[in-house]
Backbone as CSV, one residue per row, in Angstrom:
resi,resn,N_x,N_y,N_z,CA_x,CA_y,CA_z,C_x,C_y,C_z
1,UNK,7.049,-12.034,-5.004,6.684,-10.699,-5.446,5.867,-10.773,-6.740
2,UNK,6.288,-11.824,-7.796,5.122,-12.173,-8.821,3.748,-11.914,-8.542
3,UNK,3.525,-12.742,-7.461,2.136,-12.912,-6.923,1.467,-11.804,-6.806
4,UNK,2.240,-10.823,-6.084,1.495,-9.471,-5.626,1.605,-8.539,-7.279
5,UNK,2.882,-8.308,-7.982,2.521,-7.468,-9.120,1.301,-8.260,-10.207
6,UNK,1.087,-9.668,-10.392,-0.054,-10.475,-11.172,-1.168,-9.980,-10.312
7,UNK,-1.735,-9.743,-9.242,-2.872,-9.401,-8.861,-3.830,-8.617,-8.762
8,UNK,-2.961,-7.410,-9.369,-4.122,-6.341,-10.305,-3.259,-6.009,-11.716
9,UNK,-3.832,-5.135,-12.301,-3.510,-5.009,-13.403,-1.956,-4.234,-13.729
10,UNK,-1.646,-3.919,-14.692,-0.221,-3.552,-14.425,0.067,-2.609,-15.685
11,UNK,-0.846,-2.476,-16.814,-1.336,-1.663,-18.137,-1.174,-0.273,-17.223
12,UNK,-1.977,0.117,-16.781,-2.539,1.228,-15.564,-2.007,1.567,-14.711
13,UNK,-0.183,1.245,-14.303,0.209,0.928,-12.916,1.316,2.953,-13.162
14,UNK,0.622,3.379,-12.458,1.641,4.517,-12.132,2.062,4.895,-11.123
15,UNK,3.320,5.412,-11.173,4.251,5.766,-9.877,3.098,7.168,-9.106
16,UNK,3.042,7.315,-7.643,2.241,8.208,-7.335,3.011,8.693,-5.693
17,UNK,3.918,8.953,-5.360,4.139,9.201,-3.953,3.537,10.538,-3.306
18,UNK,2.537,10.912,-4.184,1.810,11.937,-3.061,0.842,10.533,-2.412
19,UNK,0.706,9.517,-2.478,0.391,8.472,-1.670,0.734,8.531,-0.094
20,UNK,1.809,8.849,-0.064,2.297,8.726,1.481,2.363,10.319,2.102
21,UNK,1.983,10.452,3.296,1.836,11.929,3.585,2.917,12.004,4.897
22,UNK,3.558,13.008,4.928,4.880,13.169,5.696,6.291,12.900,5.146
23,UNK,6.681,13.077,6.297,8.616,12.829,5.829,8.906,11.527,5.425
24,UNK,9.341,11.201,3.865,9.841,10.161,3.074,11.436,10.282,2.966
25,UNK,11.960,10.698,4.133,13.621,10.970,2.958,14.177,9.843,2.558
26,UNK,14.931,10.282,1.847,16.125,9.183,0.815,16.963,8.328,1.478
27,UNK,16.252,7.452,2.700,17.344,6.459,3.467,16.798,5.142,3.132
28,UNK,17.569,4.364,4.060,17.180,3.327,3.909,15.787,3.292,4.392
29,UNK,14.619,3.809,4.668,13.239,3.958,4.786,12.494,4.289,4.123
30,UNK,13.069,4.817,2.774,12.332,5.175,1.762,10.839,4.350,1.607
31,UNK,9.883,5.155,1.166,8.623,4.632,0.766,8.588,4.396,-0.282
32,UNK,8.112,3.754,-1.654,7.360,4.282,-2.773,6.194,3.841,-2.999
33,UNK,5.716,4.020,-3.672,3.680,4.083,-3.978,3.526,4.808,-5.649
34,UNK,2.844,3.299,-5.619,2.053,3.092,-7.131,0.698,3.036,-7.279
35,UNK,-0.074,3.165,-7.799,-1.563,3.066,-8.177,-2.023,2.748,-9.424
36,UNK,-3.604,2.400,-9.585,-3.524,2.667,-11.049,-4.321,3.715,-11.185
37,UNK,-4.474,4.095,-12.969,-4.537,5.098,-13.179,-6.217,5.828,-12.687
38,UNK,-6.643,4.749,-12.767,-8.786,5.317,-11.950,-8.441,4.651,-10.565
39,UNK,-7.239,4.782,-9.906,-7.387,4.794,-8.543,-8.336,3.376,-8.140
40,UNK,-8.483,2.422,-8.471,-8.759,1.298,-8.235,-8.050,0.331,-7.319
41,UNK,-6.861,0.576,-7.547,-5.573,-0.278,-6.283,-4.569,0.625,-6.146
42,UNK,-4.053,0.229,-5.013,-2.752,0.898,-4.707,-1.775,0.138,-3.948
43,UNK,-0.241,0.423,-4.352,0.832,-0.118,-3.449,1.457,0.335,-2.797
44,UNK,2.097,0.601,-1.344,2.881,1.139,-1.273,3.924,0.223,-0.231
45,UNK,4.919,0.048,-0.619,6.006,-0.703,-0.247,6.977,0.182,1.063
46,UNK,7.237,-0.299,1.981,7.862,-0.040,3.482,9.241,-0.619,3.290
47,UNK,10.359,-0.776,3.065,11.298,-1.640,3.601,11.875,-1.826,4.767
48,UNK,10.867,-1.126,5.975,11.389,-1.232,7.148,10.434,-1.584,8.243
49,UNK,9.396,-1.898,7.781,7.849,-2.199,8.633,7.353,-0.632,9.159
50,UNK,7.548,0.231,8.787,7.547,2.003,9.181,5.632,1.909,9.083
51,UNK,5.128,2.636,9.823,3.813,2.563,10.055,3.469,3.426,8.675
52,UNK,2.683,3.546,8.105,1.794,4.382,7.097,0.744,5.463,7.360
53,UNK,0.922,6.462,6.725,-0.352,7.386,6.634,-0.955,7.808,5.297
54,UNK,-1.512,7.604,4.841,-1.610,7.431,3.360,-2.783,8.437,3.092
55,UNK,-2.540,9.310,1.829,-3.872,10.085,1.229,-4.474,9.469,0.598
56,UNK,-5.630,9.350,0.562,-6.366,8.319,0.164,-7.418,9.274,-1.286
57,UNK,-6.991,10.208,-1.124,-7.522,11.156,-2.263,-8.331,10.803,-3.801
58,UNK,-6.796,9.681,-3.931,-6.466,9.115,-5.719,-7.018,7.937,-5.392
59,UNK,-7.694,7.503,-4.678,-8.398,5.665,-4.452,-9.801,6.527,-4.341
60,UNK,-10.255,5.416,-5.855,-11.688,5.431,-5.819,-12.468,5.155,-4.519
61,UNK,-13.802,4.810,-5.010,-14.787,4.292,-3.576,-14.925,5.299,-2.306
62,UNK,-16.258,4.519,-1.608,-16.162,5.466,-0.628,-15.886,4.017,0.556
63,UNK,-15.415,2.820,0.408,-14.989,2.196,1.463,-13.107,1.930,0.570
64,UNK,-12.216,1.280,1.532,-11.149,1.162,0.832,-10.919,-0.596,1.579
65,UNK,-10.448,-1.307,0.944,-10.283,-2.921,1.703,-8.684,-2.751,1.339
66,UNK,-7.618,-3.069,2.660,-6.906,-3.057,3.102,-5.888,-4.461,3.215
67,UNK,-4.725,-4.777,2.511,-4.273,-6.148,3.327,-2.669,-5.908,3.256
68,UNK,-2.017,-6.587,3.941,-0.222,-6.150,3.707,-0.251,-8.049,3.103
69,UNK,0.891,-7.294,1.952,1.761,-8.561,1.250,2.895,-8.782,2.077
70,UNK,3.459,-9.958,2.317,5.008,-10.014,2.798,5.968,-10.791,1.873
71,UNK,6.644,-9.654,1.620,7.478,-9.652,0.104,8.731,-11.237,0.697
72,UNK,8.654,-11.383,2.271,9.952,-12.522,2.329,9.004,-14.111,2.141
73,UNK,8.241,-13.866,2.248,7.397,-15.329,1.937,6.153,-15.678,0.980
74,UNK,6.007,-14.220,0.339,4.866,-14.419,-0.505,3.582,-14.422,-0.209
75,UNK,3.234,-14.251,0.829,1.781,-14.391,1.362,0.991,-12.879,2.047
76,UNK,0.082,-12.837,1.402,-1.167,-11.897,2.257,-1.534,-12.042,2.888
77,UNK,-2.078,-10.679,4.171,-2.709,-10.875,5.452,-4.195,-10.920,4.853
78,UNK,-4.962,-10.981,6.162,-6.026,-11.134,5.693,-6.740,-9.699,5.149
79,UNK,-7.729,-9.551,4.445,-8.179,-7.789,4.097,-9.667,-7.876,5.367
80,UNK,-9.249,-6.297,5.160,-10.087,-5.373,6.512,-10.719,-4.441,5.617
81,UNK,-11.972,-4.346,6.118,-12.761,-2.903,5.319,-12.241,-1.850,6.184
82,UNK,-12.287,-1.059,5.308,-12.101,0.033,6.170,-13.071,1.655,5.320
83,UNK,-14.160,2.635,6.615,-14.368,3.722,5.289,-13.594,4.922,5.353
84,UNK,-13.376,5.172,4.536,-12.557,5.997,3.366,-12.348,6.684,4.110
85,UNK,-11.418,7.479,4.729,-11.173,9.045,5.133,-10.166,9.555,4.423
86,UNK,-9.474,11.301,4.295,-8.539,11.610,3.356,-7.515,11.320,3.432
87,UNK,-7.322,11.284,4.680,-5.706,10.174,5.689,-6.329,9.159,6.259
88,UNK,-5.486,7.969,6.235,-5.675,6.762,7.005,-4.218,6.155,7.305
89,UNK,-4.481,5.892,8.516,-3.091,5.080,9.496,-3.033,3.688,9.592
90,UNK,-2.067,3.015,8.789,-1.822,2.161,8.812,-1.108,1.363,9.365
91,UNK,-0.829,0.537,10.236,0.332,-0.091,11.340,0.628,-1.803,10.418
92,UNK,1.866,-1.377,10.376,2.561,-2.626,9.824,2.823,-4.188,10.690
93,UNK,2.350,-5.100,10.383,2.493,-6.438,11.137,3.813,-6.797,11.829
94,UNK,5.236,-6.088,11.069,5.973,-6.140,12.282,7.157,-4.731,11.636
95,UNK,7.723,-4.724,12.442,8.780,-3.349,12.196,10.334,-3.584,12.359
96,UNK,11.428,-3.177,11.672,12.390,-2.785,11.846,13.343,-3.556,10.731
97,UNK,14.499,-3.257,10.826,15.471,-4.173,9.686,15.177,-5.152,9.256
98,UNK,14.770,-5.818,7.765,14.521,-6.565,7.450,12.849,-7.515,7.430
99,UNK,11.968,-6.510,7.357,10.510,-6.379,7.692,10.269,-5.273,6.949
100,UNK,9.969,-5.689,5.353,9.483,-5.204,4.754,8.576,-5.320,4.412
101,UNK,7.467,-4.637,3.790,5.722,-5.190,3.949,5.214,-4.205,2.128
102,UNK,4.256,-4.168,1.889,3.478,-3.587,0.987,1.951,-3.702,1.277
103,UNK,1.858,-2.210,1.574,0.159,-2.246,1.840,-0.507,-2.390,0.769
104,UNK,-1.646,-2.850,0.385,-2.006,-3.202,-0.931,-3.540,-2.561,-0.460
105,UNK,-3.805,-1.512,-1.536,-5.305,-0.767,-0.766,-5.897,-0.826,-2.212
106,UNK,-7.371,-1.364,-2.053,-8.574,-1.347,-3.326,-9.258,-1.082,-3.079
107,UNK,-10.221,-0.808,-3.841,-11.803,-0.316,-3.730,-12.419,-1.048,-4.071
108,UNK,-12.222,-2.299,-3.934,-13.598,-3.282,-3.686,-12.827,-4.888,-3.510
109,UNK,-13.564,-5.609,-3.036,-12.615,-6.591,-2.251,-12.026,-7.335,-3.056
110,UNK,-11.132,-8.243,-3.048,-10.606,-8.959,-3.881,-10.465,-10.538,-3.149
């Protein structure tokens, strides 16, 4: 998890859950979502592989590059361009108990 909070900045890092759009309740599925403050990166952490829909509002750019961290081994998928719309659907690499992921979304590649 080092790896992924060292990889952007962390001065700038604010809590933001209008990030995720729809039903978040307080279970074990909870979402949360961070950004920084000029919308340059964003996190938002799954603890259940739960697919994503994300407002993309607060992320600069008009393309967004896309990759999931996997918090049980440390490693990133590969990044995908993707352009910008105000919602975007995200599908998690795998789903259910114990498949937790963090989408990691920037505005310009890394």
């Amino acid at each position: 998890v080092k790896k992924l909070m060292l990889s952007e900045s962390f001065l700038d890092r604010i809590p933001d859950q209008s990030l995720i759009v729809g039903e978040n309740p307080n279970t074990n599925e909870y979402c949360s979502a961070t950004r920084a403050s000029d919308g340059h990166y964003a996190f938002i952490y799954t603890p259940t592989g739960k697919n994503l829909t994300i407002n993309t509002s607060s992320i600069a750019g008009t393309d967004i590059y896309s990759k999931w961290f996997n918090p049980r081994n440390g490693t990133f998928s590969s990044t995908t361009k993707n352009t910008k719309a105000i919602q975007m659907n995200f599908n998690t690499p795998t789903k259910g108990g114990n498949n937790d992921w963090v989408l990691v979304l920037t505005s310009k590649q890394r």
